[in-house]
C-alpha positions in Angstrom: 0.0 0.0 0.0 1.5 3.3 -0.7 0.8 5.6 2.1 1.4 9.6 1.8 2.0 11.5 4.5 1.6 14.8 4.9 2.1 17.7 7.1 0.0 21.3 5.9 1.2 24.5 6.7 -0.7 27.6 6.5 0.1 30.5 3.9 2.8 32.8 5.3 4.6 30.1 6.7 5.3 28.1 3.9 8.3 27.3 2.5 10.2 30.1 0.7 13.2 28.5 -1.2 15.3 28.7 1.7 16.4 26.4 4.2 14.1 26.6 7.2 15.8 26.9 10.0 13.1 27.1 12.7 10.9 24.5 11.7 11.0 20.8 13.3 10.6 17.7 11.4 7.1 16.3 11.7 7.6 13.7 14.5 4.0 12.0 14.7 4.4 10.5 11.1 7.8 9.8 11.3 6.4 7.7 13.5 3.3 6.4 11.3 6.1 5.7 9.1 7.6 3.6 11.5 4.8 1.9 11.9 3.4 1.0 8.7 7.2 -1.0 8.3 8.8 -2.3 5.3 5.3 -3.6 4.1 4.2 -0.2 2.7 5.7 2.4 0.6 5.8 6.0 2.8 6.2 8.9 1.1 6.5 12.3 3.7 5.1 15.6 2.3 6.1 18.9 4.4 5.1 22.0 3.2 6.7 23.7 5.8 10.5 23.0 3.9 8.8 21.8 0.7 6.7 23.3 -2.6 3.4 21.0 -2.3 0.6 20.4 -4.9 -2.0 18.1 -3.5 -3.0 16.8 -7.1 0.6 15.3 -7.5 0.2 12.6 -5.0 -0.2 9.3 -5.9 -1.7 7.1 -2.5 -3.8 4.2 -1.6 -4.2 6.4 1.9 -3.1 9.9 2.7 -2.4 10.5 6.6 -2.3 14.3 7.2 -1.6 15.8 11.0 -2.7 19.1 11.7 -2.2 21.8 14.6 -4.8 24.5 15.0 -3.2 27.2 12.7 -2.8 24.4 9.9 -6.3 23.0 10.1 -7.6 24.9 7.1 -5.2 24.0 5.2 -5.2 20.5 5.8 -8.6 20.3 5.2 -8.4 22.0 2.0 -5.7 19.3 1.4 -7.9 16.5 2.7 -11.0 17.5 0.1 -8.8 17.5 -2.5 -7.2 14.2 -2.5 -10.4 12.7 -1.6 -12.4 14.3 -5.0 -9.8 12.4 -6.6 -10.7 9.2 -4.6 -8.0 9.2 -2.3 -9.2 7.9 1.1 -8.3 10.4 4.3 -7.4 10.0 7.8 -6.7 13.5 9.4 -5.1 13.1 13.4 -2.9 15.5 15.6 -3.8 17.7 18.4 -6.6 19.8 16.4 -8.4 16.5 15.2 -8.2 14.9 18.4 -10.0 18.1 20.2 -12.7 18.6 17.5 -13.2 15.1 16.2 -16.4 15.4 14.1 -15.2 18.9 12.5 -12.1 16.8 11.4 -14.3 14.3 10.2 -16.3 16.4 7.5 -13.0 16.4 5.8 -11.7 12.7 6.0 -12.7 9.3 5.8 -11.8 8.9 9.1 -10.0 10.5 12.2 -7.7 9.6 14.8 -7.7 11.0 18.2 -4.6 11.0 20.3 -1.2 9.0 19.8 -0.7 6.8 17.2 1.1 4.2 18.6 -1.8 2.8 20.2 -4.1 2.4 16.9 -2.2 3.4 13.7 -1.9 -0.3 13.3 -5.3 -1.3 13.3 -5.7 1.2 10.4 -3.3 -0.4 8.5 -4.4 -4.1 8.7 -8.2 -2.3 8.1 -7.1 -0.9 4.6 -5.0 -4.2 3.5 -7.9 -6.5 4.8 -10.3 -4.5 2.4 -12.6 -3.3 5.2 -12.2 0.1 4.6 -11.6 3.1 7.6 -13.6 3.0 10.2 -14.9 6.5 11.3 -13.1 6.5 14.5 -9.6 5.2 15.9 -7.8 4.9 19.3 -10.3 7.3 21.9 -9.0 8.1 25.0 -5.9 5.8 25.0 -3.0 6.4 25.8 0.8 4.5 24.7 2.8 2.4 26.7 6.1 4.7 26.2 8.3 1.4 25.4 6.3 1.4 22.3 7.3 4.2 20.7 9.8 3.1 17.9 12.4 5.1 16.0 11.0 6.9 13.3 11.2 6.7 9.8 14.1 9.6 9.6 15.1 8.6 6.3 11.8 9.6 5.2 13.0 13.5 5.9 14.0 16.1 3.0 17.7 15.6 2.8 19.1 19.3 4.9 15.9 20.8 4.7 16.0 21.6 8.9 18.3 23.5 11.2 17.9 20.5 13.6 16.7 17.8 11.7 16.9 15.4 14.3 14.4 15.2 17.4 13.5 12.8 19.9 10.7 12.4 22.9 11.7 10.6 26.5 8.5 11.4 28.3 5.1 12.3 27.3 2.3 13.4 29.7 2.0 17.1 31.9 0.3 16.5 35.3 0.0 20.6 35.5 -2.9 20.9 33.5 -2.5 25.0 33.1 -5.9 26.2 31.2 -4.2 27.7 28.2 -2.3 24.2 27.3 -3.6 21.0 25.4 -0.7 18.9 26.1 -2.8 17.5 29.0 -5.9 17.3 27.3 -3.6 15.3 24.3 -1.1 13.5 26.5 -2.8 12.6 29.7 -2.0 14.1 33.1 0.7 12.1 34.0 4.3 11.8 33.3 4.9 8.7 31.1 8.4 7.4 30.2 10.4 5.7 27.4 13.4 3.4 29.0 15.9 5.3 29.0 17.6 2.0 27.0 15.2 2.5 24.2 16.1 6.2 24.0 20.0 5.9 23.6 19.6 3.5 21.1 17.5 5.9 19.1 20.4 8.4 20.0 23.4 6.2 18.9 20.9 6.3 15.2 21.0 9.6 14.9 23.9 10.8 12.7 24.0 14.2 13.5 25.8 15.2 16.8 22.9 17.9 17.6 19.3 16.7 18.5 16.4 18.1 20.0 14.2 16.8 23.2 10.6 17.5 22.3 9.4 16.7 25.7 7.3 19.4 27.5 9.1 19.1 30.6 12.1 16.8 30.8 13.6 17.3 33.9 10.3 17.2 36.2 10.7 13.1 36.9 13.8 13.4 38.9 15.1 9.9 39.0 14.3 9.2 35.9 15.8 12.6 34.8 19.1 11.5 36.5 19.1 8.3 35.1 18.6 9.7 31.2 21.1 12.4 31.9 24.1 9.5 33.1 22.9 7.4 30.6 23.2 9.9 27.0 26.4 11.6 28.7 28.6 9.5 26.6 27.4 10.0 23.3 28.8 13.0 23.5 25.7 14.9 22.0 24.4 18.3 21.9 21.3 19.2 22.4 18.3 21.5 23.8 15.0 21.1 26.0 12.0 22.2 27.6 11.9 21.9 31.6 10.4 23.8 34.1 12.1 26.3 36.9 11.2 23.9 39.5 14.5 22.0 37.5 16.4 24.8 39.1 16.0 23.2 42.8 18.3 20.4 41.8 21.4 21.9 41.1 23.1 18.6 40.9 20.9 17.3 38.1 21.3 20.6 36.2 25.4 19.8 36.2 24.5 16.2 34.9 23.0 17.4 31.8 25.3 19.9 31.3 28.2 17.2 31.1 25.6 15.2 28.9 25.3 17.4 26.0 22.6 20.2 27.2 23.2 23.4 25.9 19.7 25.2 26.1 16.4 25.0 27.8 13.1 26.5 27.3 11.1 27.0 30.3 7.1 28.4 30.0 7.6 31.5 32.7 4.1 32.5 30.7 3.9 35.4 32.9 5.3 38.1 35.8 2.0 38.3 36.9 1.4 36.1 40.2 -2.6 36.8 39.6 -1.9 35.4 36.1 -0.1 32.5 37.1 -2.7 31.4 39.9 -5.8 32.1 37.0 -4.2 29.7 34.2 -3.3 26.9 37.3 0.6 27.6 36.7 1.6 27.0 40.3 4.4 25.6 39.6 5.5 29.0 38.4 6.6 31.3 41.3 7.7 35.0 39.2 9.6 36.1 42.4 12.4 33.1 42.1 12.9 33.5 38.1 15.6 35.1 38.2 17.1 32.9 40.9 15.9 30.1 38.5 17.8 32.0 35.5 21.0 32.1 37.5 20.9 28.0 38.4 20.5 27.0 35.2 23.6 29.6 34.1 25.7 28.2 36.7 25.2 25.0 35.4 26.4 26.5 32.1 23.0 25.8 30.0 21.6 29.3 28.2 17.6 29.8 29.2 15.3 30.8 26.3 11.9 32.3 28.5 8.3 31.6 27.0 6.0 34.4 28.1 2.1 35.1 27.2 0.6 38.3 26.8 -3.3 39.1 27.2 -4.1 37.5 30.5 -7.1 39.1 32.1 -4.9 39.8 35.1 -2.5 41.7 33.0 -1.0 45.2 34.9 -0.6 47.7 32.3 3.3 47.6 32.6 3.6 44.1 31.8 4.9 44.7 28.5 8.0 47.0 29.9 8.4 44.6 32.9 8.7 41.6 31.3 11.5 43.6 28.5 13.6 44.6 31.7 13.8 41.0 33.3 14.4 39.2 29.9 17.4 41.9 29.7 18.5 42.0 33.3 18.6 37.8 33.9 19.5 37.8 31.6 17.7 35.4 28.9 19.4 34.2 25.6 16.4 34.1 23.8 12.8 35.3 24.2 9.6 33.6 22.8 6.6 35.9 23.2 3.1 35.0 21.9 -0.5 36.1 22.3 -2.8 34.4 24.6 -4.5 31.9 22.2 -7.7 29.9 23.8 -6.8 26.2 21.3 -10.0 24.0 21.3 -10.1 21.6 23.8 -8.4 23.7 26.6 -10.3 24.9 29.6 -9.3 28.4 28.3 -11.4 28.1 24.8 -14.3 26.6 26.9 -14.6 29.6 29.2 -13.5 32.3 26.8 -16.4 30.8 24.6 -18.8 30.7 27.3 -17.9 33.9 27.9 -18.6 35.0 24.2 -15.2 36.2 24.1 -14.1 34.3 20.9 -13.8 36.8 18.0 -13.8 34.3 15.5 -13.2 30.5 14.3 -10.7 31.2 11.6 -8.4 28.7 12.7 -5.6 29.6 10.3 -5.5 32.9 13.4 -4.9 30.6 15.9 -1.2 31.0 15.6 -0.3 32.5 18.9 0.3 36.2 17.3 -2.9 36.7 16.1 -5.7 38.1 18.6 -8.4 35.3 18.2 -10.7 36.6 21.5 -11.6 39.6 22.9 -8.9 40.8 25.9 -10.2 42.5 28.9 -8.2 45.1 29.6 -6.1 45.8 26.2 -7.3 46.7 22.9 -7.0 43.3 20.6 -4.7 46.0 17.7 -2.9 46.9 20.8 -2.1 43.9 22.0 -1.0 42.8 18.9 1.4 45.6 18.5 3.1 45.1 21.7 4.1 41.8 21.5 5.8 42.4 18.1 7.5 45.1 19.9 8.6 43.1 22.2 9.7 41.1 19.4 11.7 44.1 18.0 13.5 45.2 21.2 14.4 41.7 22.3 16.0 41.1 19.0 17.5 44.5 18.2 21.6 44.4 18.0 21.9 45.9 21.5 19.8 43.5 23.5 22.0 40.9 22.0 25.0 42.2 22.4 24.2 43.0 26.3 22.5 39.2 26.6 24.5 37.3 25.0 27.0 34.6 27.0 30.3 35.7 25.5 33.1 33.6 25.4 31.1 30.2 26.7 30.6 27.2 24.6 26.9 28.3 24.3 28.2 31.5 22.8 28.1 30.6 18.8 24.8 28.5 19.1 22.9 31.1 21.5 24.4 33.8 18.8 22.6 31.7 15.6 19.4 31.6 17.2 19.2 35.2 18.1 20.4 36.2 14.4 17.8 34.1 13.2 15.4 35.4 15.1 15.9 38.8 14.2 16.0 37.9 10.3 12.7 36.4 11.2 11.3 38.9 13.1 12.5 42.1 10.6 11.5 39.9 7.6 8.0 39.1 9.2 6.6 42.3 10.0 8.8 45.2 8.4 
């Protein structure tokens, strides 16, 4: 059976004849790659790093993932292959919150991870029975099923990075703006650590990324991973959280094993904002003690923060720009509140009648989707790509930057980039 698989992207962020150096391979059908084995030809279609014309694919069953801001497309995507008799399964973290919206544009859809049902779709296709409307609800993978995906499958040097990997899966947090819980389950869930350094030792390419959403917070396991990939002698970046910054000695342990970064979610400098969206875990008075644990340990912090809170003070713009300089951060990510379907956020923002619209190509985290309560929706727009501007002008890198470290010429790249990004964006 010849299987496409294909992840959309929506206009603006296509490709643009260049290599793309902040986009991540599609993991998830690496993975239905994986799975559908030597007995089935896979063929991987990313617009994101690749010209795409739906009518040029040749398939027996065409798999498409889609996130919010790429539903659109991969529903126009999905109409089109299946006029020409091409049969559909749509899955990924939009699918799997809005099921029977997904399902006006596909044979079939598949809600959560695919390890646990991908399978089943397969043997239903080669047996003849056809797709069933529905596969996999509400389970969740045994994490020593996860194989190695199909990397081969990947655009030769179309990514920065194009290698990533996942130890854990699962957020116990639950904050309201997030779907990781809702997709993922509330607890952590882990791969053994065996399983993960041998996907390591397959991986050409000394640099890698962890795609977990917090890889640090199981401590023993955490300590265990970090001893165990030391030797490869990898490099490689994260997401944690600042509770990570409490255990100073497993910060030094994946220093020595290859970390050179991590993202941590700070979301806000608000404690009324953290308390609202259930970030407990988030305490803004100890960031910058956090900041300086994870310097010491020699790993450069990139901060996440949110803007359009209801609890938002009117300085949080200016506040938030003086601690990202003062920490200080090597890289910034700012983005607009953005209620996804499926999080508690979009339930009571919608009950609320605070959602503007359901264009879910806006849904992209820069885009005002809802109606703020104490900011102007064109305001708030303009402030974060401010921020954008400031954090990414030549003097706030210059005066952030760690000079003369070993993090110095990657945590230089990424700031370039961004500001290529950012000028060539909205300029």
């Amino acid at each position: 059976m010849k299987i496409a698989l294909i992840a959309p992207c929506k206009e603006g962020q296509r490709w643009k004849r260049r290599r793309s150096r902040f986009v991540w391979p599609p993991s998830g059908l690496l993975i239905l790659g994986s799975l559908a084995g030597d007995s089935h030809a896979c063929r991987l279609f990313d617009e994101g790093v690749e010209d795409f014309n739906p009518a040029s694919v040749e398939a027996d069953l065409a798999a498409i993932s889609i996130l919010t801001a790429n539903a659109p497309r991969g529903y126009e995507i999905a109409d089109r292959l299946r006029a020409r008799g091409i049969p559909v399964i749509i899955g990924g973290i939009h699918a799997s919150a809005l099921p029977e919206e997904a399902g006006k544009h596909a044979d079939s859809v598949f809600i959560g991870e695919a390890e646990c049902g991908f399978r089943d779709v397969l043997e239903d296709m080669s047996g003849g029975r056809g797709l069933k409307p529905l596969y996999n609800p509400g389970r969740f993978c045994d994490p020593a099923d996860i194989p190695i995906p199909r990397r081969d499958l990947l655009k030769p040097k179309a990514y920065g990075i194009p290698s990533t990997i996942m130890a854990t899966r699962g957020c116990p947090y639950n904050c309201s703006f997030c779907s990781t819980t809702k997709f993922m389950g509330n607890r952590y869930r882990q791969r053994p650590v065996g399983h993960v350094v041998e996907e390591l030792k397959s991986i050409g390419n000394r640099w890698f990324i962890f795609l977990d959403d917090n890889l640090l917070a199981a401590k023993g396991y955490a300590h265990d991973l970090m001893s165990a990939i030391a030797p490869l002698g990898k490099r490689w970046v994260a997401q944690t959280s600042m509770n990570a910054a409490r255990d100073t000695d497993l910060l030094k342990l994946a220093s020595k094993a290859g970390c050179m970064g991590m993202l941590i979610g700070f979301e806000s400098l608000s404690e009324e904002n953290l308390g609202d969206v259930r970030k407990g875990v988030n305490t803004a008075s100890k960031f910058a003690d956090a900041v300086r644990a994870f310097h010491e340990a020699g790993i450069f912090v990139q901060g996440s923060f949110i803007f359009g809170f209801d609890g938002d003070p009117p300085d949080i713009f200016s506040r938030t720009l003086e601690f990202v300089n003062s920490a200080p951060l090597e890289g910034a990510n700012y983005s607009v509140l953005t209620p996804l379907p499926g999080t508690d956020l979009f339930k009571r923002l919608e009950s609320e009648g605070r959602i503007k619209e359901k264009d879910w190509s806006k849904f992209d985290k820069l885009n005002v989707c809802f109606k703020p309560k104490n900011i102007s929706p064109g305001d708030l727009m303009d402030s974060v790509k401010l921020m954008y501007r400031r954090t990414y002008s030549l003097s706030s890198i210059i005066r952030r930057l760690p000079w003369f470290r070993r993090q110095t010429p990657m945590a230089l790249l990424f700031n370039l980039g961004y500001r290529r990004a950012v000028r060539k964006g909205w300029d």
